[in-house]
mmCIF entry with sequence, helices, sheets and N, C-alpha, C, O atoms, coordinates in Angstrom:
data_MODEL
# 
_entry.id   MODEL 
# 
_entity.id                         1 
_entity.type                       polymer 
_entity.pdbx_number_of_molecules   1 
# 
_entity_poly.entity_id                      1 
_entity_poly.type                           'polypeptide(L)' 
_entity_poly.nstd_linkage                   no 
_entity_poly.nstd_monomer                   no 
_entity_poly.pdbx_seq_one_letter_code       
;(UNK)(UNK)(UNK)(UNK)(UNK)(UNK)(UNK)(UNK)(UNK)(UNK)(UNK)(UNK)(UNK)(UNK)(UNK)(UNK)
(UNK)(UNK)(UNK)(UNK)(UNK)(UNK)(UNK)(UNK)(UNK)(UNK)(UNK)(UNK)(UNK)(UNK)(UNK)(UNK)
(UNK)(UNK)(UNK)(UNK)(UNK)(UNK)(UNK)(UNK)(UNK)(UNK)(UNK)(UNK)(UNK)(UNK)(UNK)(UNK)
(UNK)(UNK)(UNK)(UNK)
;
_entity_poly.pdbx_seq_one_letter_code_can   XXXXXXXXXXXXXXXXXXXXXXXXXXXXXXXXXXXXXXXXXXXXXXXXXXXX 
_entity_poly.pdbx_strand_id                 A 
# 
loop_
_entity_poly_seq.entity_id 
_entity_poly_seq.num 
_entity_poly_seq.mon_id 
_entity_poly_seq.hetero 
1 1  UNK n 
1 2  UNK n 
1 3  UNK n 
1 4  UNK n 
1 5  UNK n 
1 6  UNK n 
1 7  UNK n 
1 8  UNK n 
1 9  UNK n 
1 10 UNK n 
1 11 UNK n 
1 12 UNK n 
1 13 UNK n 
1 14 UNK n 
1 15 UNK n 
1 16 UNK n 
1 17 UNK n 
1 18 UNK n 
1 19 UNK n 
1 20 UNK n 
1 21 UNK n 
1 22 UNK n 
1 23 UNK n 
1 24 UNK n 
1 25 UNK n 
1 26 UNK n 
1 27 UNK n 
1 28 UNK n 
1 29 UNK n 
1 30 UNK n 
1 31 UNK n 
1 32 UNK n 
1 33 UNK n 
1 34 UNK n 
1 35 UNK n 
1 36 UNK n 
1 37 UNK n 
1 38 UNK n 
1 39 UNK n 
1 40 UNK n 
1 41 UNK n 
1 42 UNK n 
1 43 UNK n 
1 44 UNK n 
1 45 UNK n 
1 46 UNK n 
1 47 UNK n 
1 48 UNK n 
1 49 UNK n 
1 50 UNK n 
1 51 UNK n 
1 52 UNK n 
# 
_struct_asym.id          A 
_struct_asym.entity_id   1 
# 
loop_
_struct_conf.conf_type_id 
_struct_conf.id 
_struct_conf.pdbx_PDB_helix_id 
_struct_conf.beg_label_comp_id 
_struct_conf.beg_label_asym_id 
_struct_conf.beg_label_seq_id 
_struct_conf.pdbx_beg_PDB_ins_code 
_struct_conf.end_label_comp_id 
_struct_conf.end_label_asym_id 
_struct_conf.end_label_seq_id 
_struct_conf.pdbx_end_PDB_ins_code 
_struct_conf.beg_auth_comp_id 
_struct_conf.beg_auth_asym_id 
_struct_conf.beg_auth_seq_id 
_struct_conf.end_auth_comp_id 
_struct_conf.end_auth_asym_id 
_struct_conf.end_auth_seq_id 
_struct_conf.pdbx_PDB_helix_class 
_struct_conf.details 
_struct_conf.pdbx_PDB_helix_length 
HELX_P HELX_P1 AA1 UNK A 14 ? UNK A 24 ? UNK A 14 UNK A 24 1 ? 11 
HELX_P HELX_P2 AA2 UNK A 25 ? UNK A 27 ? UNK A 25 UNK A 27 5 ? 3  
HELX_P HELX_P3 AA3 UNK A 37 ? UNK A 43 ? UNK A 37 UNK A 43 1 ? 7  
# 
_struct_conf_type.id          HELX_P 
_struct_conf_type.criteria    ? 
_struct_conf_type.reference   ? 
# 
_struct_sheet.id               AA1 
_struct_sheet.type             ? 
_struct_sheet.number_strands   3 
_struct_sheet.details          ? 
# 
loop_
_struct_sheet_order.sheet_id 
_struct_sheet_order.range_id_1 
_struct_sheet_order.range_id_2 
_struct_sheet_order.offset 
_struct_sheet_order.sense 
AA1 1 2 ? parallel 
AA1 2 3 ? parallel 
# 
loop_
_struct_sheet_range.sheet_id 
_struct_sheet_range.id 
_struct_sheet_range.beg_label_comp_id 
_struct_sheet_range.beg_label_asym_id 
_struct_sheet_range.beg_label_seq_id 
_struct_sheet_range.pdbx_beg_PDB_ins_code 
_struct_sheet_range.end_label_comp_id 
_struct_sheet_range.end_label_asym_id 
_struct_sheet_range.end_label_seq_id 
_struct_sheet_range.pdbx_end_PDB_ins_code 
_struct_sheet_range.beg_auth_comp_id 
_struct_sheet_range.beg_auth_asym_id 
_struct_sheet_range.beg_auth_seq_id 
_struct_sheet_range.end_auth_comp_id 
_struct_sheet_range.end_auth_asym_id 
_struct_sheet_range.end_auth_seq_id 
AA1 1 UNK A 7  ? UNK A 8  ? UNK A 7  UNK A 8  
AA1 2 UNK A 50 ? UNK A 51 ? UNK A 50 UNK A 51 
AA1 3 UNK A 28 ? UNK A 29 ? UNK A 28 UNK A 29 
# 
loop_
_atom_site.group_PDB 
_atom_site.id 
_atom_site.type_symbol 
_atom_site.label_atom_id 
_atom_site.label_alt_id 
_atom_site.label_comp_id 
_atom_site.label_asym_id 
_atom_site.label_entity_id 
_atom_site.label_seq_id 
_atom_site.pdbx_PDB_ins_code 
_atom_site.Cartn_x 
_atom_site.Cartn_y 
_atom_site.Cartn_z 
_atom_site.occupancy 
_atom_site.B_iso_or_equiv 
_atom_site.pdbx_formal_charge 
_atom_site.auth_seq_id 
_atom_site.auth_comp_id 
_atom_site.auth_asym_id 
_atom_site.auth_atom_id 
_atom_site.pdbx_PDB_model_num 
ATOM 1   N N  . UNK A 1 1  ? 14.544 25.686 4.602   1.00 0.00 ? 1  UNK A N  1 
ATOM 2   C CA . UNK A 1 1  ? 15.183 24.398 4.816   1.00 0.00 ? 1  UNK A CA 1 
ATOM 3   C C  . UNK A 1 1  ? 14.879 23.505 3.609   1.00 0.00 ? 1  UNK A C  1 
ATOM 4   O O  . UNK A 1 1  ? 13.899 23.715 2.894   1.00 0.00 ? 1  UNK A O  1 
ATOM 5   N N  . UNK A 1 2  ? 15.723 22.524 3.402   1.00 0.00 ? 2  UNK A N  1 
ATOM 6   C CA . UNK A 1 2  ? 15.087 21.688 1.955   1.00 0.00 ? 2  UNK A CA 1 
ATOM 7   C C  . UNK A 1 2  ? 15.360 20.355 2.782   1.00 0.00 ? 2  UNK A C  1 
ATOM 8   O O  . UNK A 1 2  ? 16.105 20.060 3.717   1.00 0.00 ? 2  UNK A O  1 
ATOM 9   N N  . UNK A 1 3  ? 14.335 19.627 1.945   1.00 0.00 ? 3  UNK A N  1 
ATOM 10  C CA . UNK A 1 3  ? 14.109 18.693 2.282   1.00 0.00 ? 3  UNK A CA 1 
ATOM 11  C C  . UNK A 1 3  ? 14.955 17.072 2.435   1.00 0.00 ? 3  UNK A C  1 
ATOM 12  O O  . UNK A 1 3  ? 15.879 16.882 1.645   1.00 0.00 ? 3  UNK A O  1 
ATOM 13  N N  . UNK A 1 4  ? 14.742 16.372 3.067   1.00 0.00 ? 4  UNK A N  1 
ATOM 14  C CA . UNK A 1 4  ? 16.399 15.217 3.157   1.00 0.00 ? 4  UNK A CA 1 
ATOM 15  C C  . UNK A 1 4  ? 16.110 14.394 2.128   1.00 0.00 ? 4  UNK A C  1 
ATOM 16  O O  . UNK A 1 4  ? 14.936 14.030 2.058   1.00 0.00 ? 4  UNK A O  1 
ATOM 17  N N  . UNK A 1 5  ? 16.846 14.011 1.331   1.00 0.00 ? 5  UNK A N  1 
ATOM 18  C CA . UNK A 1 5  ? 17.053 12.744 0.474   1.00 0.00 ? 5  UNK A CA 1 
ATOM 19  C C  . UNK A 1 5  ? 15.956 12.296 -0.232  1.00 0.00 ? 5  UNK A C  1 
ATOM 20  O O  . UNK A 1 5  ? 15.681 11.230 0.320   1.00 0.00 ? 5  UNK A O  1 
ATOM 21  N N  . UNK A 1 6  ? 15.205 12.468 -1.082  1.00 0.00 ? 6  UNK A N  1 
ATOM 22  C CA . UNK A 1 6  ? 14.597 10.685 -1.595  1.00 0.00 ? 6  UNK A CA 1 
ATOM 23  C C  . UNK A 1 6  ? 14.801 10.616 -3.048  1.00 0.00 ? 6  UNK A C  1 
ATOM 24  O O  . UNK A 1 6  ? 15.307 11.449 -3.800  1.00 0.00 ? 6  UNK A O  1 
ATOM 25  N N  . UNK A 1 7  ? 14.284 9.404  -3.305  1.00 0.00 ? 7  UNK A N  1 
ATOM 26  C CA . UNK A 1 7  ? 14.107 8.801  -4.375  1.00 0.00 ? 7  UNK A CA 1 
ATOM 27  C C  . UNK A 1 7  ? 13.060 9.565  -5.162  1.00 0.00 ? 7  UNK A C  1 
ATOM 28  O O  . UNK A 1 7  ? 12.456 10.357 -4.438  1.00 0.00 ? 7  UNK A O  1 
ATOM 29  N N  . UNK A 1 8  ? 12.695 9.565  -6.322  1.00 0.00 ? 8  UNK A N  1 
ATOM 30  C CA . UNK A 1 8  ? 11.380 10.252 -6.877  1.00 0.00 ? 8  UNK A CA 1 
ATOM 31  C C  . UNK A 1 8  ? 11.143 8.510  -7.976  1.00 0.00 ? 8  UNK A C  1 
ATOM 32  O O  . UNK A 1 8  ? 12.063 7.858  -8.470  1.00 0.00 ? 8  UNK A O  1 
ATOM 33  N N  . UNK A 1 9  ? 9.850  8.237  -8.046  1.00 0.00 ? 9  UNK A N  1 
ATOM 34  C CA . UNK A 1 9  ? 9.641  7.220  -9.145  1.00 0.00 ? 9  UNK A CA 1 
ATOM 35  C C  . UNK A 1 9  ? 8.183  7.791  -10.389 1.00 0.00 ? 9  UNK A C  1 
ATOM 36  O O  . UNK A 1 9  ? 7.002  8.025  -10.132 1.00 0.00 ? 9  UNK A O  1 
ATOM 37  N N  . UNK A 1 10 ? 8.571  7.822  -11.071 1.00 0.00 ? 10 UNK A N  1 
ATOM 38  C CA . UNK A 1 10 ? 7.362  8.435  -12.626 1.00 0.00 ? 10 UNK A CA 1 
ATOM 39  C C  . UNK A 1 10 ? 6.402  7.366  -13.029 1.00 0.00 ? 10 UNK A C  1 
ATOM 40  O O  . UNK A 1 10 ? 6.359  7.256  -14.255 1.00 0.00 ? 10 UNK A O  1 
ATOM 41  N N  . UNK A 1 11 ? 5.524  6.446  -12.312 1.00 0.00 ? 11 UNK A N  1 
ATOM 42  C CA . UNK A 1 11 ? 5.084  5.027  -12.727 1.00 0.00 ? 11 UNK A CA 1 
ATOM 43  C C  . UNK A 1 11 ? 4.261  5.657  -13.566 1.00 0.00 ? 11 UNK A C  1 
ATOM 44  O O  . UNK A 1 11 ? 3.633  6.689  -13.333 1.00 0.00 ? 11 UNK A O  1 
ATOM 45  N N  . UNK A 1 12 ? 4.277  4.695  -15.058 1.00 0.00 ? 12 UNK A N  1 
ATOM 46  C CA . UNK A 1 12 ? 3.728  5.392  -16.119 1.00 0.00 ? 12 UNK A CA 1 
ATOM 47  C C  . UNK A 1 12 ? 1.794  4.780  -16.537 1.00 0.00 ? 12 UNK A C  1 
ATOM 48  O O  . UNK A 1 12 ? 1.109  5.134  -17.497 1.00 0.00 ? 12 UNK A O  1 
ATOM 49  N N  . UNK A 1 13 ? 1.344  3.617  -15.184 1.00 0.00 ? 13 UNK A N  1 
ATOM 50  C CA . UNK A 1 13 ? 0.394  2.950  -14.974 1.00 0.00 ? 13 UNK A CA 1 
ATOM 51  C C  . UNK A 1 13 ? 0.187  2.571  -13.415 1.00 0.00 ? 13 UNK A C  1 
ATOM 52  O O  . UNK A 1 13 ? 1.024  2.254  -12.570 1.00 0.00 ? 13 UNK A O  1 
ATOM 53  N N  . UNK A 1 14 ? -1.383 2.730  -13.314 1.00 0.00 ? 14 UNK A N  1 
ATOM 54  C CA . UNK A 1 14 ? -1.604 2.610  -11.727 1.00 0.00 ? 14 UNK A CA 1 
ATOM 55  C C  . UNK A 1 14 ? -0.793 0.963  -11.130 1.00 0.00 ? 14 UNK A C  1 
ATOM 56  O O  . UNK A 1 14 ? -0.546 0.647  -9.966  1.00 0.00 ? 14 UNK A O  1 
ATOM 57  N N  . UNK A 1 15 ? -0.578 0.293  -12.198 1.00 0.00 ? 15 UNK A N  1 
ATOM 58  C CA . UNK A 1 15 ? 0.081  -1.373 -11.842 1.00 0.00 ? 15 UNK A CA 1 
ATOM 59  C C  . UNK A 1 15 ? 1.229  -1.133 -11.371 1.00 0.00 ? 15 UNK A C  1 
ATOM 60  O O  . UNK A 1 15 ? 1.524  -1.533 -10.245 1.00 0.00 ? 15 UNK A O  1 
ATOM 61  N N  . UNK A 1 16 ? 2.259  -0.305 -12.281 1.00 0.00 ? 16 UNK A N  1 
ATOM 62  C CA . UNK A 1 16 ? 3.542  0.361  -11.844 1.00 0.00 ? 16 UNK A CA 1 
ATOM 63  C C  . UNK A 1 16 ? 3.518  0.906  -10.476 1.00 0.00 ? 16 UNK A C  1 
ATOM 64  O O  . UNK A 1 16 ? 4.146  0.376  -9.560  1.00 0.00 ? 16 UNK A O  1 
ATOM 65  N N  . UNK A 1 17 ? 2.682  2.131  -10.310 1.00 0.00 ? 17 UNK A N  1 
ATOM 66  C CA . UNK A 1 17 ? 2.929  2.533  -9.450  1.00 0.00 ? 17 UNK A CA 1 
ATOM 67  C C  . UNK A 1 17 ? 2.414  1.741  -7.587  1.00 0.00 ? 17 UNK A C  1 
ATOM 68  O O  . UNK A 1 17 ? 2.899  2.070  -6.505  1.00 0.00 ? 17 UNK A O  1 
ATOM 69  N N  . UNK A 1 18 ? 1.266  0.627  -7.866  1.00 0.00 ? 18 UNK A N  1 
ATOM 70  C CA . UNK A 1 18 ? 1.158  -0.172 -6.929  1.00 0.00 ? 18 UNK A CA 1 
ATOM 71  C C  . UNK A 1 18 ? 2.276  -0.988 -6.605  1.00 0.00 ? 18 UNK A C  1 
ATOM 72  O O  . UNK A 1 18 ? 2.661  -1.215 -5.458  1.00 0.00 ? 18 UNK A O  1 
ATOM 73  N N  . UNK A 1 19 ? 2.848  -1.474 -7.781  1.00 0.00 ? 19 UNK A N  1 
ATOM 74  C CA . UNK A 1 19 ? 4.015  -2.149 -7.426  1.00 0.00 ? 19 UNK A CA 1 
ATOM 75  C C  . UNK A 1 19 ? 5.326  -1.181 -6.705  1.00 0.00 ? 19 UNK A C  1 
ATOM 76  O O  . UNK A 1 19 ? 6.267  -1.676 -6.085  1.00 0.00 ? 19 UNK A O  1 
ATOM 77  N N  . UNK A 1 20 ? 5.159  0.048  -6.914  1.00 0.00 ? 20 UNK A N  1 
ATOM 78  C CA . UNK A 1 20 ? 6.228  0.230  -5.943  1.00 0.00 ? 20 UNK A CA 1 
ATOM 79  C C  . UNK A 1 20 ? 5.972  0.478  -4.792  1.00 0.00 ? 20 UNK A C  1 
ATOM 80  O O  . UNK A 1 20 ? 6.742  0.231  -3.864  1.00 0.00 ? 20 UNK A O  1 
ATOM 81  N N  . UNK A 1 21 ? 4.800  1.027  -4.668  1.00 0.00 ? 21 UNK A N  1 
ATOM 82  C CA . UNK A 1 21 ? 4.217  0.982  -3.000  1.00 0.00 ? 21 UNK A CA 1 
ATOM 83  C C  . UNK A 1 21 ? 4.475  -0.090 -2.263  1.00 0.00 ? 21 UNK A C  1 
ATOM 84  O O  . UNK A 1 21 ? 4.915  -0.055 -1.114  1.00 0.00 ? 21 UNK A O  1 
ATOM 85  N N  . UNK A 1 22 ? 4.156  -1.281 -3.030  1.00 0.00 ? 22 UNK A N  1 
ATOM 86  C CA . UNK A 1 22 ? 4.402  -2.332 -2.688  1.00 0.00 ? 22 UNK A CA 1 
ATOM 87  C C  . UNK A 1 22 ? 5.774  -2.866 -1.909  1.00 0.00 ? 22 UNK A C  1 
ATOM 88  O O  . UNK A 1 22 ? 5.925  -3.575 -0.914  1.00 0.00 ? 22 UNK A O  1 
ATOM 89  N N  . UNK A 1 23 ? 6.787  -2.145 -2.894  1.00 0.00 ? 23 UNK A N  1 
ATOM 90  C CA . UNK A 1 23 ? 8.022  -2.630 -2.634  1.00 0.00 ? 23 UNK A CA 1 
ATOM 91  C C  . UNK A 1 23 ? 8.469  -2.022 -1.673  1.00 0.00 ? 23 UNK A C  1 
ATOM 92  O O  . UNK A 1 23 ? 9.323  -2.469 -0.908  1.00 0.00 ? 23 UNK A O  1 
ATOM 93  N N  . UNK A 1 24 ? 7.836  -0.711 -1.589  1.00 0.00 ? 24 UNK A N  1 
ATOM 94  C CA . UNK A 1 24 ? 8.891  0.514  -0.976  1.00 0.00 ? 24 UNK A CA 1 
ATOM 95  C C  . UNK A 1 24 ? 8.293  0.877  0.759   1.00 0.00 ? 24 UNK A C  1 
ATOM 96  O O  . UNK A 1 24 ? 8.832  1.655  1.546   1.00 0.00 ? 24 UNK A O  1 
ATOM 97  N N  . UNK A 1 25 ? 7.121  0.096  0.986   1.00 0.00 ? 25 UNK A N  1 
ATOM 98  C CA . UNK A 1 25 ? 5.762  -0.019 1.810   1.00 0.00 ? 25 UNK A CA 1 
ATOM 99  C C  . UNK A 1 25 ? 5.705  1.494  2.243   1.00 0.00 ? 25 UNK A C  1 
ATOM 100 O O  . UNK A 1 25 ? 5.405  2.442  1.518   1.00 0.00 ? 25 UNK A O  1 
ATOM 101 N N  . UNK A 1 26 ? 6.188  1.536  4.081   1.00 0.00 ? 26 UNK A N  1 
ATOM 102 C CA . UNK A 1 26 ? 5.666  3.022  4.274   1.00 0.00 ? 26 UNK A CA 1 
ATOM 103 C C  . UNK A 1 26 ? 7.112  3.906  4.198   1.00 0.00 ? 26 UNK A C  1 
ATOM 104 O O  . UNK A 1 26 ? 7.009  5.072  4.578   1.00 0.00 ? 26 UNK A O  1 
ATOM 105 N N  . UNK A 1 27 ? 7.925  3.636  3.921   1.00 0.00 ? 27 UNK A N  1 
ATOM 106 C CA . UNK A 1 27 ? 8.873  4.604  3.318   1.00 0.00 ? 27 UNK A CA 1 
ATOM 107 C C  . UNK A 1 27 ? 8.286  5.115  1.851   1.00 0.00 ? 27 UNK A C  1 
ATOM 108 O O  . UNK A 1 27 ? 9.109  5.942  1.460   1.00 0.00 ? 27 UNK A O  1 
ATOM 109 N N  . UNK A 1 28 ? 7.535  5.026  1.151   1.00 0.00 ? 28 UNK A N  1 
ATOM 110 C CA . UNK A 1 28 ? 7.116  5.482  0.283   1.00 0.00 ? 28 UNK A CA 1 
ATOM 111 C C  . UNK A 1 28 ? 5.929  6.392  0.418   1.00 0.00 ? 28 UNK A C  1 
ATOM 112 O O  . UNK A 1 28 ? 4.900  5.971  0.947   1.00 0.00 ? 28 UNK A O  1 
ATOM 113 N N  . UNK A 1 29 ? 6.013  7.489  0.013   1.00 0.00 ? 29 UNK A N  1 
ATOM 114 C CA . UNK A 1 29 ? 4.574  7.934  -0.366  1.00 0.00 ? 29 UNK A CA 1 
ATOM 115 C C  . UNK A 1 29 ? 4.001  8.748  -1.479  1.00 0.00 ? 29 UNK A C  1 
ATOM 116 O O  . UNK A 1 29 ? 4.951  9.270  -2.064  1.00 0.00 ? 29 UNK A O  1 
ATOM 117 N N  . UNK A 1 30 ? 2.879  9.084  -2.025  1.00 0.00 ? 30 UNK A N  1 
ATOM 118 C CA . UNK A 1 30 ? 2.483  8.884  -3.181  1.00 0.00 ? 30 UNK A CA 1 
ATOM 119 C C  . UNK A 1 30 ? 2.299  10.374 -3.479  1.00 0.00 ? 30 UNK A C  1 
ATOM 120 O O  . UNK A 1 30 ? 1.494  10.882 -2.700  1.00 0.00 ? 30 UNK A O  1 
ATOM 121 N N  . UNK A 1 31 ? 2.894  11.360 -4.525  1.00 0.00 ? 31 UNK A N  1 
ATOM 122 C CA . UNK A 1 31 ? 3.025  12.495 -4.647  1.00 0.00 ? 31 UNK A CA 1 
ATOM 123 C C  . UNK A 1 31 ? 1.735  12.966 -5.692  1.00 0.00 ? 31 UNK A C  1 
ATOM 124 O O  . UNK A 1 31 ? 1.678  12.422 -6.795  1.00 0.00 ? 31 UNK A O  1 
ATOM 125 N N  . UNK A 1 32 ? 0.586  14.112 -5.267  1.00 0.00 ? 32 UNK A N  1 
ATOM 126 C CA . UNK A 1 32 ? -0.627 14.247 -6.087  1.00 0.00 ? 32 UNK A CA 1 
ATOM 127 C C  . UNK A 1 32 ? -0.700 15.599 -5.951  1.00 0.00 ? 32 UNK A C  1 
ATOM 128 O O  . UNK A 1 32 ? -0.255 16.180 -4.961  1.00 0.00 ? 32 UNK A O  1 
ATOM 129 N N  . UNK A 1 33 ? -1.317 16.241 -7.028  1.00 0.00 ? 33 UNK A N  1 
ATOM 130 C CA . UNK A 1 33 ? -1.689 17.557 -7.058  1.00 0.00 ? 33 UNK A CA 1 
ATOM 131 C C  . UNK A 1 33 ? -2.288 18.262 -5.505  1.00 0.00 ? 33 UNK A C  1 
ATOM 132 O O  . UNK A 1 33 ? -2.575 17.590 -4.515  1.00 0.00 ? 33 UNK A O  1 
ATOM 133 N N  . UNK A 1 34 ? -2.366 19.582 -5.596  1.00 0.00 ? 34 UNK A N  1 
ATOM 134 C CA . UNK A 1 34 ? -2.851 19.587 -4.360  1.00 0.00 ? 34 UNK A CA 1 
ATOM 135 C C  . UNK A 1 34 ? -2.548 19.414 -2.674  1.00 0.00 ? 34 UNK A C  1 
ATOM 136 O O  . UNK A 1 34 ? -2.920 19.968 -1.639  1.00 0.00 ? 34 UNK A O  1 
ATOM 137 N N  . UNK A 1 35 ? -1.793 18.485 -2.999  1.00 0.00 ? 35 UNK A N  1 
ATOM 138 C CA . UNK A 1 35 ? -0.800 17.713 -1.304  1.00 0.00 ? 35 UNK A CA 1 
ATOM 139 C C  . UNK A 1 35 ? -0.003 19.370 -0.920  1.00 0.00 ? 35 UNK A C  1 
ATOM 140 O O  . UNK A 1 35 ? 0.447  20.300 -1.590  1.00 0.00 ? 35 UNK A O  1 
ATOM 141 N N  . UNK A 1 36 ? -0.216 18.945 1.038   1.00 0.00 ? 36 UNK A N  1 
ATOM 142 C CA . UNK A 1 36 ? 0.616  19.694 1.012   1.00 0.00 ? 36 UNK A CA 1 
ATOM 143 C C  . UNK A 1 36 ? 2.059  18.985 1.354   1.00 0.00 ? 36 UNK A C  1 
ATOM 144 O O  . UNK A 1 36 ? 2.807  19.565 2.142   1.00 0.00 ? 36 UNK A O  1 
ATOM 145 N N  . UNK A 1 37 ? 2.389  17.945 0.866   1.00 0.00 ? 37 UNK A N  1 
ATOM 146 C CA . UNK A 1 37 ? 3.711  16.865 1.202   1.00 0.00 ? 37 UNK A CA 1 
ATOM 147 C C  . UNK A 1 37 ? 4.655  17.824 0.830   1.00 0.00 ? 37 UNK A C  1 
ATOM 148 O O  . UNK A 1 37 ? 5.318  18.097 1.830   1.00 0.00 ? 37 UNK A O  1 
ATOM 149 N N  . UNK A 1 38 ? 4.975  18.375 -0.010  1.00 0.00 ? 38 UNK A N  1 
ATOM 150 C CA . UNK A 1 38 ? 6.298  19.038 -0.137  1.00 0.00 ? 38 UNK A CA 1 
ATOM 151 C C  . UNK A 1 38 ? 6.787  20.142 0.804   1.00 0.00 ? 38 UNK A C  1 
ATOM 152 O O  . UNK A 1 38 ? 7.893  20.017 1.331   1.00 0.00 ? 38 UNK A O  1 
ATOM 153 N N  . UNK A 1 39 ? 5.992  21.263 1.053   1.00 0.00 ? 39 UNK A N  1 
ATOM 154 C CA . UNK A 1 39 ? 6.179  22.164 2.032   1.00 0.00 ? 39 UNK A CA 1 
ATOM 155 C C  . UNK A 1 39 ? 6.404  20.956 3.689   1.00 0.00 ? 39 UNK A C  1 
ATOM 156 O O  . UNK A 1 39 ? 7.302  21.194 4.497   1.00 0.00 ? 39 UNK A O  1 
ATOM 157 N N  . UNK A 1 40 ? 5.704  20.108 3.823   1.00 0.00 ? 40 UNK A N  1 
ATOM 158 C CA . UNK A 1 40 ? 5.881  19.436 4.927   1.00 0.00 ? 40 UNK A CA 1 
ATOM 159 C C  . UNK A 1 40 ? 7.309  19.198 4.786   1.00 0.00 ? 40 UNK A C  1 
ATOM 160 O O  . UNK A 1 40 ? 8.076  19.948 5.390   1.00 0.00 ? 40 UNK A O  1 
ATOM 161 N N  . UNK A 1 41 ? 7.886  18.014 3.885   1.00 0.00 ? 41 UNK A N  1 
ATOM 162 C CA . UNK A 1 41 ? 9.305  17.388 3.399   1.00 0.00 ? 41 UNK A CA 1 
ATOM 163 C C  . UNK A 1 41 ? 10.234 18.856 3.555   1.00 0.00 ? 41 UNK A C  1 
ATOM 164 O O  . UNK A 1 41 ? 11.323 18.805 4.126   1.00 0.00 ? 41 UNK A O  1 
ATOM 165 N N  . UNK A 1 42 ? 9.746  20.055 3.041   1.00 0.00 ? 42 UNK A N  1 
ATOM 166 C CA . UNK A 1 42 ? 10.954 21.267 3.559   1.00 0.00 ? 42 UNK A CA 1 
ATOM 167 C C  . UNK A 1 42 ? 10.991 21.723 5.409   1.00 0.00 ? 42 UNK A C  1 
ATOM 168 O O  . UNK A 1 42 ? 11.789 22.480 5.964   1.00 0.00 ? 42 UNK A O  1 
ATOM 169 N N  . UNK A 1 43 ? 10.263 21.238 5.796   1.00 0.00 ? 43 UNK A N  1 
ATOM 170 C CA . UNK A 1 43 ? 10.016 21.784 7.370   1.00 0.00 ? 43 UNK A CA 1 
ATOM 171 C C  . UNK A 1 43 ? 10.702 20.456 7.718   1.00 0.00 ? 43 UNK A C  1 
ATOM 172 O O  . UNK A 1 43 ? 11.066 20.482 8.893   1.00 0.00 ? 43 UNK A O  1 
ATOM 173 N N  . UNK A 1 44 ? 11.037 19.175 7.032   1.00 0.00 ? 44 UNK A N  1 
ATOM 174 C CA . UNK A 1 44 ? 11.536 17.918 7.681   1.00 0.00 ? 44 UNK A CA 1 
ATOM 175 C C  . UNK A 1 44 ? 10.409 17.206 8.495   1.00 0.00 ? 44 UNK A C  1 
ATOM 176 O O  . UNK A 1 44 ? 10.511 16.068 8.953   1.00 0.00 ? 44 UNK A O  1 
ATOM 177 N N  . UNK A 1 45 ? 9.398  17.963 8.606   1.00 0.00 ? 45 UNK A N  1 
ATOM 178 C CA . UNK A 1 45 ? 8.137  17.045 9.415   1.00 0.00 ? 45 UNK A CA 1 
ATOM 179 C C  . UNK A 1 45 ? 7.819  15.831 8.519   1.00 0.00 ? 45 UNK A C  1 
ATOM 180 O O  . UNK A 1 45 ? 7.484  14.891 9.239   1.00 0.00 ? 45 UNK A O  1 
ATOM 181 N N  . UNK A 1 46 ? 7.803  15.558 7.414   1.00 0.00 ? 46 UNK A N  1 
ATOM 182 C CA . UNK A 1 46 ? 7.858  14.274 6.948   1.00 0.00 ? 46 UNK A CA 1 
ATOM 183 C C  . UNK A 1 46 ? 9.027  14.073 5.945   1.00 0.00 ? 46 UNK A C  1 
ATOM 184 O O  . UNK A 1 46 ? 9.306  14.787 4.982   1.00 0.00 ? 46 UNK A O  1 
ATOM 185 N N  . UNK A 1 47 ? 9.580  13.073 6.328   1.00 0.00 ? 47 UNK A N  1 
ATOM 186 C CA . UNK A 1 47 ? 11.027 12.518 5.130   1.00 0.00 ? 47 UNK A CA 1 
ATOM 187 C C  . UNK A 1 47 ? 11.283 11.026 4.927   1.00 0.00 ? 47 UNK A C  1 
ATOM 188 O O  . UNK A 1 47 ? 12.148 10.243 5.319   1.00 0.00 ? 47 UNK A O  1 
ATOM 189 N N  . UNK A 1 48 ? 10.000 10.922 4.026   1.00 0.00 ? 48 UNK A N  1 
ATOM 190 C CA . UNK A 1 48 ? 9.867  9.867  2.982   1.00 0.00 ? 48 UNK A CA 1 
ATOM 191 C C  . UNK A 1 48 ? 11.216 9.841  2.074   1.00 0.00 ? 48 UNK A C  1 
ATOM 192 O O  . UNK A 1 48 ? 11.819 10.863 1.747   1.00 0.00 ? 48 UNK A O  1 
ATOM 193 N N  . UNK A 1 49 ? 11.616 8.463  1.702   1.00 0.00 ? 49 UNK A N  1 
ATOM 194 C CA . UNK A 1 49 ? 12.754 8.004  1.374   1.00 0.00 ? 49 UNK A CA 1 
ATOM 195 C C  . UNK A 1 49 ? 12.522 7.869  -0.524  1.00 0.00 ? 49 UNK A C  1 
ATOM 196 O O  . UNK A 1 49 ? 13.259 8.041  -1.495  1.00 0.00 ? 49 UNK A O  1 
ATOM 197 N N  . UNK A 1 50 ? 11.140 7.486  -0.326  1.00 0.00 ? 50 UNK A N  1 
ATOM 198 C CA . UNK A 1 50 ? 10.916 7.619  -2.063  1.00 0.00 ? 50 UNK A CA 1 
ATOM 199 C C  . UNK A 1 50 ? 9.379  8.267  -1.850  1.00 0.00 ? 50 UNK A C  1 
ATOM 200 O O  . UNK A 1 50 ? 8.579  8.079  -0.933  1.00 0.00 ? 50 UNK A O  1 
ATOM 201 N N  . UNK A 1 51 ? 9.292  8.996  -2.900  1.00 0.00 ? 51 UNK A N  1 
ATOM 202 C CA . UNK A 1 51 ? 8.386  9.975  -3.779  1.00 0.00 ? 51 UNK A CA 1 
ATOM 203 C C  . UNK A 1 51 ? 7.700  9.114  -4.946  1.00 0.00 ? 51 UNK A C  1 
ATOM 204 O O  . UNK A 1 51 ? 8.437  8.986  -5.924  1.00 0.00 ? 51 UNK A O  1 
ATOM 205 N N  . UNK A 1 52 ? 6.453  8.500  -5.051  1.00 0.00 ? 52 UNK A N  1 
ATOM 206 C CA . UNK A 1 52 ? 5.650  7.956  -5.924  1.00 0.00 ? 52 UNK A CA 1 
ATOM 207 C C  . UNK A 1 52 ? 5.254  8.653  -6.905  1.00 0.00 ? 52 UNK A C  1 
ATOM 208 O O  . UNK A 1 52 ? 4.496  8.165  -7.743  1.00 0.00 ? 52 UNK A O  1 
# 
């Protein structure tokens, strides 16, 4: 299955990227080595709208 829709954002400083958390609150969440967020986002168990 692949995963629904989002946004992806590249913040090139932790200021950047607070500020979009900021903007984007919990529709956002923050993509890090390690996570298992992506395999989740293909099962649809989580579908975050933007990708930090």
């Amino acid at each position: 299955m692949k995963p629904a829709p989002f946004e992806y954002f590249a913040p090139t400083s932790v200021v950047e990227a607070v500020s979009l958390l900021d903007r984007y609150g919990y529709d956002a969440k923050v993509l890090a080595g390690g996570q298992s967020l992506i395999p989740t986002m293909n099962f649809r168990l989580a579908q975050p709208s933007v990708l930090v």
